[in-house]
C-alpha positions as CSV (number, residue, x, y, z in Angstrom):
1,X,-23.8,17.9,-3.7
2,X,-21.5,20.3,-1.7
3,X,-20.1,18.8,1.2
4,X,-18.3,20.5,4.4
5,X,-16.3,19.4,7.3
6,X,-16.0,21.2,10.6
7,X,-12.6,21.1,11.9
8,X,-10.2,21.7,14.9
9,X,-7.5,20.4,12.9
10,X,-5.8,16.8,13.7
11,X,-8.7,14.8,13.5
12,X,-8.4,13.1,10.0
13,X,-10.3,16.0,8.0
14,X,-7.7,15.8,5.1
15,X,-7.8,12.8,4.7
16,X,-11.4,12.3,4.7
17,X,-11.9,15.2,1.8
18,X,-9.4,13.8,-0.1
19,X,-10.8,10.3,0.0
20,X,-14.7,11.5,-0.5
21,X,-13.8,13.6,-3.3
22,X,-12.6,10.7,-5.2
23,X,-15.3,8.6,-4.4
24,X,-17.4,11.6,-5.1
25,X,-15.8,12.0,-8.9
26,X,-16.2,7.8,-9.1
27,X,-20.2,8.3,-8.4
28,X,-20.8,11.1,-10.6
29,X,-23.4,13.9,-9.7
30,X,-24.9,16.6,-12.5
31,X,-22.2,18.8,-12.0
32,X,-18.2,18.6,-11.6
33,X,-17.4,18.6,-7.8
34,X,-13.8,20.1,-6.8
35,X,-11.9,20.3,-4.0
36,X,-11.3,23.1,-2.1
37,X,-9.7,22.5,1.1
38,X,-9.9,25.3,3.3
39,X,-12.7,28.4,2.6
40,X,-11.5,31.1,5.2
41,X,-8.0,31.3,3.6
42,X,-8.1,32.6,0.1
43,X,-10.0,31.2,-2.9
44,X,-10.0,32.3,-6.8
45,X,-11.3,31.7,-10.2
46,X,-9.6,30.2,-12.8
47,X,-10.2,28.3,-16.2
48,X,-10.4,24.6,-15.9
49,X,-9.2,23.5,-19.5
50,X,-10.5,19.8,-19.1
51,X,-14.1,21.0,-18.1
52,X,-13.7,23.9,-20.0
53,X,-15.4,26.7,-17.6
54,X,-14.2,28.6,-14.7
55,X,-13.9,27.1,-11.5
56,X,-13.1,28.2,-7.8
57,X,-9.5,26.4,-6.6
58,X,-6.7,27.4,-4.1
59,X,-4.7,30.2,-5.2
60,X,-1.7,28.5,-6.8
61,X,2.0,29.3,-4.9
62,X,1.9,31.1,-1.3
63,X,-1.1,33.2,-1.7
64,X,-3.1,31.5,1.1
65,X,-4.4,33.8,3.6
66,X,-7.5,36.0,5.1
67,X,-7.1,39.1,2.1
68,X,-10.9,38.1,1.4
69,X,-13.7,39.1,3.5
70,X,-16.5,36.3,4.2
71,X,-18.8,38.5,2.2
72,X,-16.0,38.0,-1.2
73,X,-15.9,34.4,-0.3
74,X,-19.5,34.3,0.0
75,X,-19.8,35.7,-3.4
76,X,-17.5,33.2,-5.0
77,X,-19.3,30.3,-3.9
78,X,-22.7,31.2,-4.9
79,X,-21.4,32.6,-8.6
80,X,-19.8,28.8,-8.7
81,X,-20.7,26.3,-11.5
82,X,-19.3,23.5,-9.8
83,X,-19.9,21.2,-6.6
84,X,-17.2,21.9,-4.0
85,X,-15.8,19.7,-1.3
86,X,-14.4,21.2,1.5
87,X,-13.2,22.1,5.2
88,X,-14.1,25.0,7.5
89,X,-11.8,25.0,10.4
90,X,-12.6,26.6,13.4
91,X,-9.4,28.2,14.6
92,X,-9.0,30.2,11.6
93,X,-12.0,32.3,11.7
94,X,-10.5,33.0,15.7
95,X,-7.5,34.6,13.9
96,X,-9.7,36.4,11.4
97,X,-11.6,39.9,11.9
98,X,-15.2,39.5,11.0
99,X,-18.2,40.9,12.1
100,X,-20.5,38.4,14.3
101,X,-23.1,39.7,11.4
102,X,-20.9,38.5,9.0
103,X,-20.2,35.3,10.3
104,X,-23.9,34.3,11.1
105,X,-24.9,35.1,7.3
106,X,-21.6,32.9,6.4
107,X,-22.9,30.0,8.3
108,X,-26.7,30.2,7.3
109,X,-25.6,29.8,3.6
110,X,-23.0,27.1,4.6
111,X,-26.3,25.1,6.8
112,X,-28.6,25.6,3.8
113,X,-26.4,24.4,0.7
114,X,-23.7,22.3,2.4
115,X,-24.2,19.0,3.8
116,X,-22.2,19.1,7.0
117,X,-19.6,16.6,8.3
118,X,-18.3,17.6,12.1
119,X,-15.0,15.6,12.5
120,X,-14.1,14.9,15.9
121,X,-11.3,12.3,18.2
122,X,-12.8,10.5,20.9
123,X,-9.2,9.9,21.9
124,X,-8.4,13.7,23.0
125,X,-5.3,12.5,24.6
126,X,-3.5,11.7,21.5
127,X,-5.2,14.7,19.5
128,X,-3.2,16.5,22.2
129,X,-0.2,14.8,21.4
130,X,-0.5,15.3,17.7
131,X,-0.6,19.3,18.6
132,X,2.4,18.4,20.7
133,X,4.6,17.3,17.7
134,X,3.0,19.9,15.1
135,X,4.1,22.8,17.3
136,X,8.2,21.5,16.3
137,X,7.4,20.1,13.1
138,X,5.4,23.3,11.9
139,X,3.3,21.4,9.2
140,X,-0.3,19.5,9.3
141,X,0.4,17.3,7.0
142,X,2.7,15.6,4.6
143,X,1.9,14.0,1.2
144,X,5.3,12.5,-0.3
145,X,7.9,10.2,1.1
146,X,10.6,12.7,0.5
147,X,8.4,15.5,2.5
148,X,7.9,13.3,5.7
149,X,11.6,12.5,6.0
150,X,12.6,15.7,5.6
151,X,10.0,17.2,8.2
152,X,10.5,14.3,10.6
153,X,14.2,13.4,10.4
154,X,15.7,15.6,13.0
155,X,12.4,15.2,15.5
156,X,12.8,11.3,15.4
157,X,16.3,11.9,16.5
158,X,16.1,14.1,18.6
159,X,12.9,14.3,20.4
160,X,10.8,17.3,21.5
161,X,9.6,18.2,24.7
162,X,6.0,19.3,25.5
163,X,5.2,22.7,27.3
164,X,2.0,22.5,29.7
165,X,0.7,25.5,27.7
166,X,0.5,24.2,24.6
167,X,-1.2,20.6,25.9
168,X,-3.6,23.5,27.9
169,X,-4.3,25.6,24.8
170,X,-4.7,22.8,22.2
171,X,-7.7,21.1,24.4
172,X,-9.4,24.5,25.0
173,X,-9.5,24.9,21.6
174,X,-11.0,21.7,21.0
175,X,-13.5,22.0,23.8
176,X,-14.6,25.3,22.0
177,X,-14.6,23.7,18.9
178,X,-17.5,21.0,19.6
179,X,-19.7,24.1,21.3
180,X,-19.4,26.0,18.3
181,X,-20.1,23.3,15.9
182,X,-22.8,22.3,18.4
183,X,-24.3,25.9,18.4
184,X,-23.6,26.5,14.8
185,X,-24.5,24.2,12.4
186,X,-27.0,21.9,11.4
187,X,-24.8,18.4,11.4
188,X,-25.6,15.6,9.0
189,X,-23.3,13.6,10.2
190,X,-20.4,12.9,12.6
191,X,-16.8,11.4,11.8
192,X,-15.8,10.3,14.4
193,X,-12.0,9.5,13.3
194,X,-11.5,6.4,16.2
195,X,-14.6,4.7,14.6
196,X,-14.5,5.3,11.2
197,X,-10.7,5.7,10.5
198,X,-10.0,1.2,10.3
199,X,-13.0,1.4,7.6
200,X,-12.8,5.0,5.9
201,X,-14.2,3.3,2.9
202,X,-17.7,2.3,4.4
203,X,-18.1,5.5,6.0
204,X,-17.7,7.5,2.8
205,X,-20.3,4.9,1.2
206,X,-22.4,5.1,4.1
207,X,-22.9,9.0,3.6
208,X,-26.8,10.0,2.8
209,X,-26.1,11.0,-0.6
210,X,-23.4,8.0,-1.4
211,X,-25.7,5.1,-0.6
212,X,-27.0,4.7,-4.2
213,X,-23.2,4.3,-5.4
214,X,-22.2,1.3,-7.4
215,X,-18.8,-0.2,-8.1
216,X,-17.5,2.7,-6.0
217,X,-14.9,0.8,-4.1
218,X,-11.0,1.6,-4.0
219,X,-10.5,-1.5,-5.6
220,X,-13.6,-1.1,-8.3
221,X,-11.7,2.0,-9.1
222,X,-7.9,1.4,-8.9
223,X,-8.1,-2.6,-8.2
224,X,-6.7,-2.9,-4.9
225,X,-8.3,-2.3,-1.5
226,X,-7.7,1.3,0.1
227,X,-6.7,-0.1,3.2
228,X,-3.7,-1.8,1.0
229,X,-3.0,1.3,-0.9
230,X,-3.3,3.6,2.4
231,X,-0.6,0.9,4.0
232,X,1.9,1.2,1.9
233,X,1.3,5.3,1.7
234,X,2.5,4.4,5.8
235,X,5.5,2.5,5.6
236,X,6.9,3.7,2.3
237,X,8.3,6.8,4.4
238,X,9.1,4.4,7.3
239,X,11.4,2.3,5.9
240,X,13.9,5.0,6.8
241,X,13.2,5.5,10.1
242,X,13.5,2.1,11.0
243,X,15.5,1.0,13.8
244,X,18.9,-0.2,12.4
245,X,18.8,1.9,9.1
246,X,21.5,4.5,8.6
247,X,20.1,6.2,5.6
248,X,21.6,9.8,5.8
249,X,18.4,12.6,5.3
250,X,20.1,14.1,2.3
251,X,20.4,11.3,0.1
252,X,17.5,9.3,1.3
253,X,15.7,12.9,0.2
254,X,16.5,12.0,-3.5
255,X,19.3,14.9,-3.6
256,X,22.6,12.6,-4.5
257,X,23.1,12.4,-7.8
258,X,20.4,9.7,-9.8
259,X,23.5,7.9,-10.9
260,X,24.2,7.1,-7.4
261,X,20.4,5.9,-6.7
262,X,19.4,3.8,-9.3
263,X,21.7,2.0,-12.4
264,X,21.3,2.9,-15.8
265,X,20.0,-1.1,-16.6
266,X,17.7,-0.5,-13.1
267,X,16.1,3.1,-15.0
268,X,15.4,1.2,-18.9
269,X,13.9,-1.5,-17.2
270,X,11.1,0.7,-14.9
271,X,11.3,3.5,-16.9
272,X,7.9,5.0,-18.2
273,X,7.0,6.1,-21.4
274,X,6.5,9.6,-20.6
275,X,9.9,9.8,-18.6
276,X,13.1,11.8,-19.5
277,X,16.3,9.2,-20.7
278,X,18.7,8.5,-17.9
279,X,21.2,10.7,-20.1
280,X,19.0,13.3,-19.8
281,X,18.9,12.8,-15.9
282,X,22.3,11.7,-15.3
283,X,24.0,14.3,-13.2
284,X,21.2,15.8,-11.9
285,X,20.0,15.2,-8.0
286,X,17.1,13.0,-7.9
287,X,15.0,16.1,-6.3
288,X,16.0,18.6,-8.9
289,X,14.6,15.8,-11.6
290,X,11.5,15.6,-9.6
291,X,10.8,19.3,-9.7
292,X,11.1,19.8,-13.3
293,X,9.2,16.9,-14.7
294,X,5.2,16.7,-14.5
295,X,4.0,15.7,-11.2
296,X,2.6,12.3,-12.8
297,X,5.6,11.8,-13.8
298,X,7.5,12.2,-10.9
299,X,4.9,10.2,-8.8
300,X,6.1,7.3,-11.3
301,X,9.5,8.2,-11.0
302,X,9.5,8.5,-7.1
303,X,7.9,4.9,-6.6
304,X,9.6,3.1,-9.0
305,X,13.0,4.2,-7.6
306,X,11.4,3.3,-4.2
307,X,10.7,-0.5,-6.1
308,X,14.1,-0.8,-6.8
309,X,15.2,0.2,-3.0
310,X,12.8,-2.4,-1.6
311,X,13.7,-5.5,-4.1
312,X,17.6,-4.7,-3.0
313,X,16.8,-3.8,0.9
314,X,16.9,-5.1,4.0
315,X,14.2,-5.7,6.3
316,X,13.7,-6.8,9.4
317,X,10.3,-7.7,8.5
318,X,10.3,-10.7,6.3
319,X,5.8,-9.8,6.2
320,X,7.1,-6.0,5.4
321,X,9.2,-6.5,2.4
322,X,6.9,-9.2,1.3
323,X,3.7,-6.6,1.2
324,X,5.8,-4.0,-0.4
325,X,7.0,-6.3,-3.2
326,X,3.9,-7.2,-3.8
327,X,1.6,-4.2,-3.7
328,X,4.1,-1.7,-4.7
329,X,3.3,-1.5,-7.9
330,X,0.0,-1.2,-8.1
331,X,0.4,1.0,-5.6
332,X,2.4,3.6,-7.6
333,X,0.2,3.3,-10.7
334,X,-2.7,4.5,-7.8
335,X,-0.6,7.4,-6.9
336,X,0.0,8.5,-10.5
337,X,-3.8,8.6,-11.0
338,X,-4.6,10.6,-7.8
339,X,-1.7,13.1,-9.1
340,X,-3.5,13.2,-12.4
341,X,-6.9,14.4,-10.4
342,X,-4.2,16.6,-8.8
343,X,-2.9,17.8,-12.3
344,X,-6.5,18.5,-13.4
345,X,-7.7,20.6,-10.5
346,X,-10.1,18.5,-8.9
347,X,-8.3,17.8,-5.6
348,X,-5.8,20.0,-4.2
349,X,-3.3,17.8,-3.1
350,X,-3.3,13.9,-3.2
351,X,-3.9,12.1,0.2
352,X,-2.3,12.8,3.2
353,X,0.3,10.4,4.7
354,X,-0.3,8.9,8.3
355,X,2.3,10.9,10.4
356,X,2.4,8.6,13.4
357,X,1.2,6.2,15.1
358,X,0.4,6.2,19.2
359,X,3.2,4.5,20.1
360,X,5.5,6.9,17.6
361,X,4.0,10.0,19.2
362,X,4.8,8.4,23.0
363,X,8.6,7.6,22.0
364,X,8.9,11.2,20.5
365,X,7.5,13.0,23.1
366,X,10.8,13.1,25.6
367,X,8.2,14.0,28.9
368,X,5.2,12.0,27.7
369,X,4.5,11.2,31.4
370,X,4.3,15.2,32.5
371,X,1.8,15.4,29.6
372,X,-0.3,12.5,31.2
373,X,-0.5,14.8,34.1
374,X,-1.0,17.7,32.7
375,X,-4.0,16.4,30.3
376,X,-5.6,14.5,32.9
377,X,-5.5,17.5,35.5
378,X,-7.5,19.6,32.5
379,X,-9.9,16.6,32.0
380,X,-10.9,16.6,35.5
381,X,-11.3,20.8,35.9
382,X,-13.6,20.6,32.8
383,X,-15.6,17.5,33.1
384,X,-14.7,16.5,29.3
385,X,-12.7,14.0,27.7
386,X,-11.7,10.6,29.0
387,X,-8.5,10.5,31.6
388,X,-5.9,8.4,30.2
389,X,-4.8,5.7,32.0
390,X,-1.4,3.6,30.9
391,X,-3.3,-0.1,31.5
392,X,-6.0,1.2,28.4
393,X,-5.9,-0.4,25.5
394,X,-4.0,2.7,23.9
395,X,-2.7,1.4,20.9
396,X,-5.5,1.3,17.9
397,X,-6.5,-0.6,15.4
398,X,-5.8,2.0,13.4
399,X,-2.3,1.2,14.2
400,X,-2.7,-2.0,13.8
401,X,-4.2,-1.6,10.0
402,X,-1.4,0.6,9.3
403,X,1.7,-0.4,11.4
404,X,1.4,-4.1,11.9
405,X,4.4,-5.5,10.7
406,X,6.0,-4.9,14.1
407,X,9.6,-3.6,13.5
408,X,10.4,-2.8,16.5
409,X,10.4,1.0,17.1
410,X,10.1,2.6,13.7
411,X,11.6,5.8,14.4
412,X,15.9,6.7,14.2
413,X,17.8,5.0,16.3
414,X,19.0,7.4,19.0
């Protein structure tokens, strides 16, 4: 079963291939099924050892980009062995040359061996906001604690300020996004990130061809909940933007030395049997450790030196340190497995980690009430989308799910 999401980008789309490709690999089809991410940006063979046979992935390193025509990438898919999973986002064809010829015979093979996923916000406003942020932070998404902090830091701090042109361009784009999927493609389904995002779970085992699954839950698989494991991917990250912290970027980052971070005793007594010796890692930064061990290994590595920060820490969350001390552990031992599926070639990268919530993106946003104005003017000259109005209901359960130990403002203290 191949499976493809239409995207604009900020609507959940990562995480949702992620996700379904695991579930997908827990089910088990007649063939292999692999991850691809995105197909308009470079794709390649290359010998899977643990399925031994060649298989399309991501070109390893920097080498993403439009060097293939659709006609090459075409040709890869159908010479594939495999199953893919995978996203077609609608803003990079725009910024590609093809032929309208080309394209059409691209998207009749895409509606005729793909089942189709169109992922869209019902919330445009905060999509809008999201584009907001991503035009200073310059990256989609994160995937380790380390990666968020260093992408976020200076933006918590700081603040950015929105431009009317981007808030314009960002809902044109979306607008054209829905009529082309609408025109496009024949759409099995609709993810709808607002409805589906509190129960990702059900909606993955809802899909046509994931119905007949059994003992295909997170917790049948990793033996805790995703919503658990997906909650502490959150606040992990957090904990050093909370309100009252004063963590400097650099050494919450991991680059002091490891015999500043944890204690020799502290390392013997998490350490994992595949892990260098804390002689071998003494006097080394805690990043440069990271990079040269396997990334299983430094997932076990990364969390369990995050176990030892939360036993010692202080919250102002009695329900917060109480959820991490609990679930951390199983949590990391999750996170070493998805890096293993990593590792193996079957997903690109391991899940995404929530950026922010609605409230984070509203204290960030340093003229949030020119944006209101600004999206509602283009939601009344194009008859689309919902105005926003501040006596909504605004905050999510989402947020809720994710964010609800309520400390306060979770971002630096200004």
């Amino acid at each position: 079963m191949n499976v493809l999401l239409l995207t604009p980008d900020r609507v959940g789309s990562t995480l949702l291939q992620r996700t379904l490709t695991i579930y997908m690999l827990r089910k088990g089809f007649d063939k292999p099924v692999i991850n691809l991410h995105e197909l308009s940006n470079g794709l390649e063979k290359v010998y899977n050892p643990i399925l031994n046979r060649e298989v399309l992935s991501k070109p390893r390193g920097t080498q993403w980009g439009y060097y293939q025509t659709l006609q090459e990438v075409l040709d890869l898919l159908q010479g594939s062995d495999h199953y893919i999973t995978s996203r077609l986002a609608h803003y990079h064809l725009q910024r590609r040359n093809d032929s309208t010829a080309d394209r059409l015979k691209f998207f009749d093979y895409l509606n005729n061996n793909f089942y189709i996923i169109s992922c869209r916000r019902k919330n445009l406003f905060e999509h809008a906001l999201s584009w907001v942020i991503q035009a200073h932070s310059k990256v989609l998404n994160v995937y380790s604690i380390e990666s968020k902090i260093n992408t976020f830091y200076d933006i918590y701090k700081n603040g950015v300020v929105a431009t009317k042109e981007r808030v314009d361009t960002v809902l044109d784009r979306y607008l054209s996004y829905i009529q082309w999927t609408d025109t496009q493609f024949d759409v099995q389904s609709y993810f709808n990130y607002e409805d589906s995002i509190n129960d990702l779970e059900s909606y993955i085992l809802g899909l046509d061809f994931m119905t007949d699954a059994k003992d295909n839950t997170w917790n049948d698989m990793f033996g805790m909940t995703f919503d658990t494991w997906n909650k502490c991917h959150k606040t992990l990250p957090d904990l050093f933007f909370l309100e009252g912290k004063n963590y400097k970027p650099t050494e919450a980052l991991g680059f002091s030395d490891v015999s500043n971070t944890i204690r020799e005793q502290d390392w013997n007594k998490i350490k994992g049997e595949d892990w260098p010796t804390y002689q071998e890692v003494s006097g080394h930064s805690v990043h440069k450790v990271l990079e040269n061990v396997p990334a299983t290994v430094a997932s076990e590595i990364r969390s369990a030196i995050k176990l030892v920060s939360v036993l010692d820490g202080n919250f102002q969350s009695k329900e917060m340190f109480d959820f991490l001390k609990t679930n951390i552990e199983p949590y990391t031992a999750v996170s070493g497995q998805i890096a293993k599926l990593v590792d193996s070639g079957f997903l690109v990268t391991g899940v995404p980690i929530k950026l922010q919530t609605f409230k984070e993106k509203q204290r960030v946003i340093k003229n949030f009430d020119q944006v209101v104005e600004w999206y509602n003017s283009w939601v009344d000259r194009n008859g689309y989308g919902e105005p926003y109005k501040e006596n909504e209901a605004q905050v999510l359960l989402e947020e809720q799910k994710l964010n609800s130990f309520q400390p306060g403002t979770n971002l630096i203290s200004k």
